[in-house]
N, C-alpha and C positions, 0 to 999 in steps of 0.2 A: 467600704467607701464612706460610709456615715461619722465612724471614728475616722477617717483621714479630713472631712469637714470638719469635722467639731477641733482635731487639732489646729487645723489653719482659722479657725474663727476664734480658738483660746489663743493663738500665737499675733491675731489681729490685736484683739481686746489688751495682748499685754503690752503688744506696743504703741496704742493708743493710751493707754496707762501711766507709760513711762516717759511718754512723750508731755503728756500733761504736768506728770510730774515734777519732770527737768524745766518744762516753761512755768510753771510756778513759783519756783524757786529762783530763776533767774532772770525771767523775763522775755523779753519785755510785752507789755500790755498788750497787744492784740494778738499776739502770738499765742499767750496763757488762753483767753476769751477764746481763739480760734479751736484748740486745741481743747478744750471745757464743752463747746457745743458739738464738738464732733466726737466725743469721748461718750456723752450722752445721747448724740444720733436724732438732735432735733433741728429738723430746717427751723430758718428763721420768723419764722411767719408761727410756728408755733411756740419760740422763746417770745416774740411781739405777744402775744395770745397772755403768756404767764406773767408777763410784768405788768399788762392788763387788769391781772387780777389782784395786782401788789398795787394798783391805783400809779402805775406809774404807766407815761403815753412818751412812747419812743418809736419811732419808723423804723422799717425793715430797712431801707435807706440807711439810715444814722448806724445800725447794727452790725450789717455790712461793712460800713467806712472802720467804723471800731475793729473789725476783728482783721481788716485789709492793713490798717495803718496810717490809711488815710487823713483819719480825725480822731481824737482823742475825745471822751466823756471828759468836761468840766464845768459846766452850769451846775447847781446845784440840785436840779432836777435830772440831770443826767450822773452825779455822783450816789444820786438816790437808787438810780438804775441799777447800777454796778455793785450796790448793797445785794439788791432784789436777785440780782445776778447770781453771785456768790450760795443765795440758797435755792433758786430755781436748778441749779448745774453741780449742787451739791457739794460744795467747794470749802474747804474752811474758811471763817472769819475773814478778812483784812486779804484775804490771798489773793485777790483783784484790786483791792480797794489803795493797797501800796505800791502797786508794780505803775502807777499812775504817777509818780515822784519821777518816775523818769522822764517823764513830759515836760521837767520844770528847764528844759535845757535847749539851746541854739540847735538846731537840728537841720535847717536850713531849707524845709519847709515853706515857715511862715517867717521867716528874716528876725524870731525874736530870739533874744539870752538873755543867759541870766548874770547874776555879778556875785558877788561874793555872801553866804551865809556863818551863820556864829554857832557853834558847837550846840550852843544852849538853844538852838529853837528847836522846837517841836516838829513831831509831822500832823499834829493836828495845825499848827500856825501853817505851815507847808500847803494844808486843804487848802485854808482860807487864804493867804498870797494866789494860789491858783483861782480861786473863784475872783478875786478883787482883779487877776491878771485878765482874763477872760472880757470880764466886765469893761475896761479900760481900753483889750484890743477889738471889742465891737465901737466903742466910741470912733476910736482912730478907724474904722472900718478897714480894719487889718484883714485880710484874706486867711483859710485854713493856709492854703498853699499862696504862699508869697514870689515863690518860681523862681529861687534861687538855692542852690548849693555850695556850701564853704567847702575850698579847694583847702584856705589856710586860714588860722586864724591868730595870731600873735598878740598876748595881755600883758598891759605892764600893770601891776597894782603895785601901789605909794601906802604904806605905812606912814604915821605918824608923830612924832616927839610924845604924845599923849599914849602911843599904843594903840590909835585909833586907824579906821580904812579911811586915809585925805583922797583918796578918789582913782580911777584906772583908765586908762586907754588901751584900746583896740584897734588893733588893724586888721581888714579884713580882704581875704579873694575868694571873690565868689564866682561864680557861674550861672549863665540865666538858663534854665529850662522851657523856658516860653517867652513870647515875643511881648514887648508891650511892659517890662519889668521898669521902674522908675523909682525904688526905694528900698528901706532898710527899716524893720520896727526893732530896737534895740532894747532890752527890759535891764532894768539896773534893783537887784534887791538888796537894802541895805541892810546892815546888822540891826539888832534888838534896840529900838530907843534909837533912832535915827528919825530925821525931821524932812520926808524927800521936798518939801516945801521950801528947806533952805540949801537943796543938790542943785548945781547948776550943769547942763549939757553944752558942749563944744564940739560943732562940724570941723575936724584940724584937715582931712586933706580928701578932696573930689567927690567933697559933699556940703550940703549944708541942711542945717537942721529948719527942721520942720514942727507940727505939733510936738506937745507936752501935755502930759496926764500922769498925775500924782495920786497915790491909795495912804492915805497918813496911817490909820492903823496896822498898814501889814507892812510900811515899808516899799513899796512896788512904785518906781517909777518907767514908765514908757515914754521912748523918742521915737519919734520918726526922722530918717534921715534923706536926706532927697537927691538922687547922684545929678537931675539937670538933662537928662540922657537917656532916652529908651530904650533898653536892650534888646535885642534879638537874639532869638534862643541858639546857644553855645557861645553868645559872647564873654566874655570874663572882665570883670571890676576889680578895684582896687579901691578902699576908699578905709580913713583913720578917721575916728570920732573920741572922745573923751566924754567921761562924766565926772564931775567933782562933788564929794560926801562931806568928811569929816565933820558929821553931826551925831554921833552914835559913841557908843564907850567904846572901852577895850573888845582887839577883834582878835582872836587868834585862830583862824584859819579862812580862807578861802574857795569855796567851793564851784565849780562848772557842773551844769548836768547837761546832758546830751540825751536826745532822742531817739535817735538814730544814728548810723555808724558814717562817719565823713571823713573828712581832709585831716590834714595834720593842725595837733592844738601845741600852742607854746606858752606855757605860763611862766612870768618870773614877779617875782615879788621884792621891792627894795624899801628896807627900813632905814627909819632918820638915825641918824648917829647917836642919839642920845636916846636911842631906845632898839638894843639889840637882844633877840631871842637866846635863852640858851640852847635851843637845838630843834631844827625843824624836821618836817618826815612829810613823805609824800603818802598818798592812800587812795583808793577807789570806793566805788558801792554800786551796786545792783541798784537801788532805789531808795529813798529818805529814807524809810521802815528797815530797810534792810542793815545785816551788820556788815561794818568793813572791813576790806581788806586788801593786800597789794599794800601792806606798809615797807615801806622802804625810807631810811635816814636819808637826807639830803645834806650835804654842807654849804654852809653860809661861807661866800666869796668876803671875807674880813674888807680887804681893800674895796670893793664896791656894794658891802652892807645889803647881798641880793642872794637869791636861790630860786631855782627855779627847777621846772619838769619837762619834757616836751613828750610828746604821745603823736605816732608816725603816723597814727591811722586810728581814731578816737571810737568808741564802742558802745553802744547802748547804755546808757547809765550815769554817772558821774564820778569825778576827777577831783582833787586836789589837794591844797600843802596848809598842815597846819602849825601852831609853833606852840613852843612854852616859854613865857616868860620866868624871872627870877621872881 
């Protein structure tokens, strides 16, 4: 009897193991954390206890919501956590600290997205967009949970004559999960050396815009959109907004991230005439840190200068087409 315990407690421990080690690797963030605290066999009250002792003050509350899905660490006191985290649970380096890239996406939560990033940014630049984002949707007194779900969500991004992102629109259907829903917070990140100061926002249909809040060094602008209408939980929306850029240099790819797994996304992308790719490809990632993959060639529709992807059913992570010029 002793050896038939100890193999059902080696056969626990390897699939607590392997289970940690698949959500490490792929994600996403509270799944990894969940799986790290029960790998180690500490209730929460005595991870609270250890970050205590890292000088870092996080609630069993807040801990909870992290490892639930609820809420994401992004203050910079809570990305400090997630450091402390990493060597209280024994975990390598960056193995929490990246799987946090995938927050940077529409998830339909908290009604924010994201818009298009530049091959060249960093995931250190990626922190800081997160923290300046954060910062912006407490202004806007954005909700964690904003109480809608994307059923569908359809982007047209406008290339340039210069090569540059001139600006994209979005159509959206969502669905309310709670009653009392009245808005949309929309996040626009523009490429490297973009001025969100001179991005103008447009309400195009069964909305109108509302606040504006701009982060000049990271790029990050937030709308608020307003449908006029208060939802009741299972009702569904329709509503098309625009943002306009073309203040930034050459852009060669566009990226979406997502948070969580939703509705159907449909990306297309159309260049100006006097400025066509030699060959674009579509691709995924796990998170900013992580490498990609799911390349797949796309071809450019010659007569309407466009290409595009669509994704049936969108998955933790992020999405999208990038190109090469001549």
């Amino acid at each position: 009897m002793p050896h038939a315990t100890q193999h059902a407690d080696a056969a626990v421990v390897a699939a607590t193991t392997a289970e940690l080690d698949t959500a490490l690797r792929g994600g996403p963030f509270h799944v990894a954390l969940r799986a790290a605290i029960a790998a180690r066999g500490l209730p929460l009250q005595r991870v609270q206890h250890h970050l205590s002792r890292y000088g870092v003050k996080v609630g069993v509350t807040s801990l909870s919501y992290w490892q639930q899905g609820a809420r994401r660490p992004q203050r910079p006191e809570s990305l400090r956590a997630v450091r402390a985290l990493e060597e209280i649970l024994h975990l390598p380096d960056e193995s929490l600290i990246r799987l946090l890239a995938d927050a940077d996406g529409g998830n339909g939560g908290n009604g924010a997205t994201t818009a298009g990033q530049s091959a060249g940014r960093s995931y250190r630049s990626f922190l800081e967009a997160t923290g300046a984002l954060e910062q912006l949707l407490v202004e806007l007194e954005c909700p964690v949970d904003g109480g809608l779900h994307t059923l569908g969500h359809h982007e047209r991004v406008r290339i340039g004559a210069r090569r540059e992102l001139l600006g994209r629109e979005s159509q959206h259907i969502v669905r309310a999960h709670r009653d009392g829903v009245d808005r949309f917070v929309a996040v626009h990140h523009g490429d490297p050396g973009c001025a969100p100061e001179r991005m103008a926002v447009h309400a195009l249909e069964n909305c109108r815009a509302g606040r504006v809040r701009r982060h000049h060094d990271t790029g990050v602008l937030v709308a608020e959109f307003l449908f006029d209408t208060r939802l009741r939980a299972g009702d569904t929306f329709l509503f098309r907004y625009g943002v306009e850029d073309g203040t930034a240099d050459v852009c060669r790819e566009y990226v979406r991230g997502f948070g969580a797994a939703g509705g159907q996304y449909a990306l297309q992308i159309r260049f100006d005439e006097h400025a066509l790719p030699v060959r674009c490809h579509r691709f995924t990632q796990h998170s900013a840190a992580a490498p990609r993959g799911g390349r797949q060639e796309l071809p450019i529709s010659g007569r309407h200068r466009s290409v595009h992807l669509v994704e049936p059913r969108v998955r933790s992570g992020m999405v999208g087409i990038g190109w090469d010029w001549e």
